[in-house]
N, C-alpha and C positions, 0 to 999 in steps of 0.2 A: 828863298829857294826858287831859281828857273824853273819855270814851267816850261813843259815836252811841246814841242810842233808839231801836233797829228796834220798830217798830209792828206790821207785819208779821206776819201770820196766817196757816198754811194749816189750811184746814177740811175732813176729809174728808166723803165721802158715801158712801153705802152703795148706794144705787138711783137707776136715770132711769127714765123711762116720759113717751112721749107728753107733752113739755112740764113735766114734775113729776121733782123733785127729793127724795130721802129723806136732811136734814140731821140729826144728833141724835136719828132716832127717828120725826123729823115728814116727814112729806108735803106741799112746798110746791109755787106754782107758779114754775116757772123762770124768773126774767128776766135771768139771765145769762148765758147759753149762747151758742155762737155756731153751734148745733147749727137753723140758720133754717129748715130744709125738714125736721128731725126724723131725718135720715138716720143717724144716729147708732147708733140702736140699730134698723132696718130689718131684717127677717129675713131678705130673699133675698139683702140684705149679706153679712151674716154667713156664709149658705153662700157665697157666694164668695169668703169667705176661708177658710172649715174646707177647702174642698176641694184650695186648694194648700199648706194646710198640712197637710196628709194624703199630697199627692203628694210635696210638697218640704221638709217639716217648716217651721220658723219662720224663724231666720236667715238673710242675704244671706251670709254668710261671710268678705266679705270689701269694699271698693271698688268700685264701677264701672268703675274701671280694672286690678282685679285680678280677683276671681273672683267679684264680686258683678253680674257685668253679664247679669242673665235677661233672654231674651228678652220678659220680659211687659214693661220698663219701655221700649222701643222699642214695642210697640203701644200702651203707654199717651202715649207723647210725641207719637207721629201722631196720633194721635186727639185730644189735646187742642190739637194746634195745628191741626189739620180747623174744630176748634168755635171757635177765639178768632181763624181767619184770617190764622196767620201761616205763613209756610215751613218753621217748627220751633219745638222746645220743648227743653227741658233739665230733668228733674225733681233736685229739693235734696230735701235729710232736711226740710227747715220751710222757711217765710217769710223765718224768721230767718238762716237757710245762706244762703237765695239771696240777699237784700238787699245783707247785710255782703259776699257773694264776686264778686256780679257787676260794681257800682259797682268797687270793689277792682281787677278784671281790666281793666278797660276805661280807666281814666283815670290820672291820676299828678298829680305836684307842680305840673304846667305848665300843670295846665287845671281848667277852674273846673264849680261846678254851683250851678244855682239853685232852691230851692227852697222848696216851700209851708212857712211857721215852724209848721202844726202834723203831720209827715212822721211815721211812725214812728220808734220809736227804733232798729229796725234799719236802718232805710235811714240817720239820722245815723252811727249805727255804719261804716257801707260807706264812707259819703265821707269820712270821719275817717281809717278804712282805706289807701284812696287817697291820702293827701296833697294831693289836691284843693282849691284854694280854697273855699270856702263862702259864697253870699251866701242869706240866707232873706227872701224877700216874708211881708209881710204876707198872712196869711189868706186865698185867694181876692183875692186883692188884685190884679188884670190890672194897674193902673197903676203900680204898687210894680213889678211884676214887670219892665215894659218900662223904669223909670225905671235899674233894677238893667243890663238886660239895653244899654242904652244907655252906657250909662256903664263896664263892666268888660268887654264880651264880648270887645273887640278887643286886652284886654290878654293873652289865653289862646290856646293852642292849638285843643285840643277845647273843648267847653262841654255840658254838658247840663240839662234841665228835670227836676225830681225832685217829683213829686205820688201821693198818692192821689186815687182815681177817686170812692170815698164812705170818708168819712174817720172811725177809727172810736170816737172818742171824741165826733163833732159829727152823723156822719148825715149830715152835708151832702154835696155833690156838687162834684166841682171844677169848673174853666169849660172843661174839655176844646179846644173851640173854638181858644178863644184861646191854648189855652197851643201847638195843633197851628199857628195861625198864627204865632206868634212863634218856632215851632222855622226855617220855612222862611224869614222875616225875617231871624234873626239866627244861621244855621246851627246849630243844636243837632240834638244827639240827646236823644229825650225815653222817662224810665224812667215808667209807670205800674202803681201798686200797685192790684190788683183784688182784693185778701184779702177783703173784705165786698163786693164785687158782682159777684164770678165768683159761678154758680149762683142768682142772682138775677135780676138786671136781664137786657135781651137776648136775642135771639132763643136760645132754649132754654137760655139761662142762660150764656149766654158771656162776660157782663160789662157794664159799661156805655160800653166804649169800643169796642166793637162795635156795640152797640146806637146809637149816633152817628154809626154807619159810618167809623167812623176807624182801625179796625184796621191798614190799610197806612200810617198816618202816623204812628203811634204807633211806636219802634223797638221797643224791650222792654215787656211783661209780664209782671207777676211775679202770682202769686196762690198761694192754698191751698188744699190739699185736704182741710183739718181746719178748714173752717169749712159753709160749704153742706153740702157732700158727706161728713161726718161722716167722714173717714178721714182721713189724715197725709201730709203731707210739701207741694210746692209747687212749682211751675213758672216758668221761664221761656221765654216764647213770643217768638221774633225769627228773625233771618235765619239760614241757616246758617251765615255766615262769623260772625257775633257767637258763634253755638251753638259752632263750633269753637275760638275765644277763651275761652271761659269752658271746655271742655273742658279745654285745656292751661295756665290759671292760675288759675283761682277754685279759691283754698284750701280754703274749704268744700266743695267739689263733691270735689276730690281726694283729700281728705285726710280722709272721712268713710266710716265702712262704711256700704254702702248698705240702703234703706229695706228692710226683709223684705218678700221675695214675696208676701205673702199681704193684707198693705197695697194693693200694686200693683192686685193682684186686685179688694181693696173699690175701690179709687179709677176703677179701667178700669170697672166695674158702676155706679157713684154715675154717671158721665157718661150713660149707656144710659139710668138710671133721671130725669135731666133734662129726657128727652126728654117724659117728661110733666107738662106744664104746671099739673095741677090745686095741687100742694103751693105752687108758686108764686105764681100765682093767688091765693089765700088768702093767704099770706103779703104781700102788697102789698093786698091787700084790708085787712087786719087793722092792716098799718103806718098807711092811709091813716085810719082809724077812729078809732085810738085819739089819730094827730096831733089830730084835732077833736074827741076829747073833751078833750083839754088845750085846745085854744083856746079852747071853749066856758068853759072856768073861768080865761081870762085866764092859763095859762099860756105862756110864746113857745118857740119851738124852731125853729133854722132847719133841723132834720132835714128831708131826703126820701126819707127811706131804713126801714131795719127796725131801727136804731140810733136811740133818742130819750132824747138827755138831758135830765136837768128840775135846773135849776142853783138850788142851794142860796146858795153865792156861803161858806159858811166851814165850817169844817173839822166843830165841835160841831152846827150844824143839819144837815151831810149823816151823819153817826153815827146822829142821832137818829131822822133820817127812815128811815135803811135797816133800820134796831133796828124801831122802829113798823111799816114796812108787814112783816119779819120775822113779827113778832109777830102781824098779820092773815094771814098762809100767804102770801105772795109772797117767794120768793129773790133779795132785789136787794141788790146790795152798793156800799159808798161809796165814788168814785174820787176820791183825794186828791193833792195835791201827792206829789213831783215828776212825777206820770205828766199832771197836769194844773195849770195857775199855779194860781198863788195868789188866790184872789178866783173861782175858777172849778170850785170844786168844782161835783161833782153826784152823783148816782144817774143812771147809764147803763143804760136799761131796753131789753132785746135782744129784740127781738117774735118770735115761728114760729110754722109754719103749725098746731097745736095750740094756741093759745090762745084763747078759746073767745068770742065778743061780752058775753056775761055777765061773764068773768073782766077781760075787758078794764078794760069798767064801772068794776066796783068796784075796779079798781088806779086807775082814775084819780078816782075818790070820795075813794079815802084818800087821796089825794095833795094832792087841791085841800084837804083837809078836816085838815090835819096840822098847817095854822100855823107850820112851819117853810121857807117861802119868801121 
């Protein structure tokens, strides 16, 4: 039997700062972070977490259902469902925890979910999980979605809608709207993934299904606190009768020691520190910028977001493009199959609020100017 060709690289780094990345020795500028407001390496962060882990040392100890349950992760889950307008929250160790445990707790063999074909891979994980049927629309695809939801909704018990909010291989944005009318049409409950537009989009950075005023129509929210807010782990925001459901069966949630204190700490600080708008600001400033300097050179992106990929379309010109702008001081790396089809490669370039109108420029000079598009 052939053995598989892992490609697969991990490449360490030694330093961040402000947008810049220290690979091999060299000094680049970041484009792959998902570090968007810079929060990451923030100082008064940082004292808020040396100061519980001074009080309380580093480890949870144990569960949130055994001896890891501090009182800091209850003001952190009030607080973050205050900001995203729901009744409640539930914090997971990642994205990843909550995705695969929540779907999982909630549905079964006898009910279906429908969702966007390009979801993460942990939300496929969750409803795989489940035993749930699986129908996937077409991309942003409203009439896909309805033709789907017409035809199997009434062969199921439950049903639910499965989207991200800005999605994060494309930038793009889902049709929120619609997928909120088709919930109360064809009775769904509907999961929305906010990992890339929690601390972004929104009044004070609450997401972008806030920002549409739809937080009471949306059931679940799930998002991270190790993308905007440069700290770890991940929330789900819904009802309390859902919070109490995912208490007593999501595997991940149960069956994980909980996230250290001192985590909790940065993540309750990173919300306080949203409240100022300037980092974000910038940051949609800078997305909006650099989208037109790519249009200006005829490249297309239907990004609206601080995610903008520039599609190579095969596997040897997106290598060579990421090598090339490398080699100019920008850190951007090539997203290839299976994370992305076939035919749809690209270099995914992750904009923050440290990237400079000049640095912009010239990533997008080398780009139009590389002859591998």
């Amino acid at each position: 039997m052939e053995r598989p060709v892992f490609k697969r690289t991990l490449k360490p780094f030694t330093c961040r700062k402000k947008g810049q990345i220290t690979v091999n020795s060299r000094l680049l500028w970041d484009f792959s972070s998902n570090d968007y407001l810079g929060f990451a390496t923030e100082p008064g962060l940082k004292q808020s977490a040396a100061k519980i882990i001074q009080e309380y040392g580093m480890g949870s100890t144990g569960s949130r259902l055994l001896s890891g349950n501090h009182l800091l992760f209850h003001k952190l889950e009030e607080k973050t469902a205050r900001l995203v307008k729901k009744e409640s929250s539930l914090i997971f160790n990642s994205g990843y925890h909550a995705n695969t445990g929540i779907i999982n707790s909630l549905l079964n063999r006898k009910d279906v979910v429908f969702a966007d074909r390009l979801i993460h891979a942990s939300l496929i994980d969750g409803i795989k999980l489940s035993g749930a049927k699986l129908f996937r629309y077409r991309h942003n695809d409203m009439n896909h979605l309805e033709i789907l939801l017409k035809k199997h909704r009434t062969e199921f018990n439950n049903a639910m809608i499965v989207s991200e909010s800005i999605f994060s291989m494309d930038g793009d944005a889902a049709s929120l709207q619609d997928i909120v009318f088709f919930k109360k049409k064809y009775n769904c409950l509907i999961l929305i993934d906010e990992a890339h537009a929690f601390g972004v989009f929104g009044n004070n950075g609450a997401g972008l299904v806030e920002s549409e005023g739809l937080s009471d129509k949306v059931d679940i929210l799930v998002a991270t606190f190790g993308k905007a807010l440069g700290g770890y782990g991940a929330y789900a925001a819904c009802s309390k009768k859902i919070k109490q459901v995912l208490i007593n069966k999501s595997r991940s949630f149960i069956y994980s020691t909980a996230v250290p204190p001192a985590v909790i700490a940065w993540n309750t600080a990173a919300l306080d520190l949203l409240q100022d708008s300037g980092r974000r600001d910038t940051l949609i400033k800078n997305s909006k910028y650099f989208r037109s300097l790519l249009q200006k050179s005829n490249i297309t992106s239907s990004s609206c977001s601080q995610i903008v990929p520039v599609i190579t379309g095969n596997s040897r010109n997106n290598i060579l493009l990421a090598e090339k702008l490398q080699s100019t001081g920008f850190w951007i790396l090539p997203v290839q199959p299976p994370t992305v089809a076939s035919g749809k490669e690209r270099i995914r370039i992750s904009l923050t609020c440290h990237h400079t109108t000049e640095i912009l420029e010239t990533l997008a000079e080398n780009i139009a100017l590389s002859d591998l598009l």
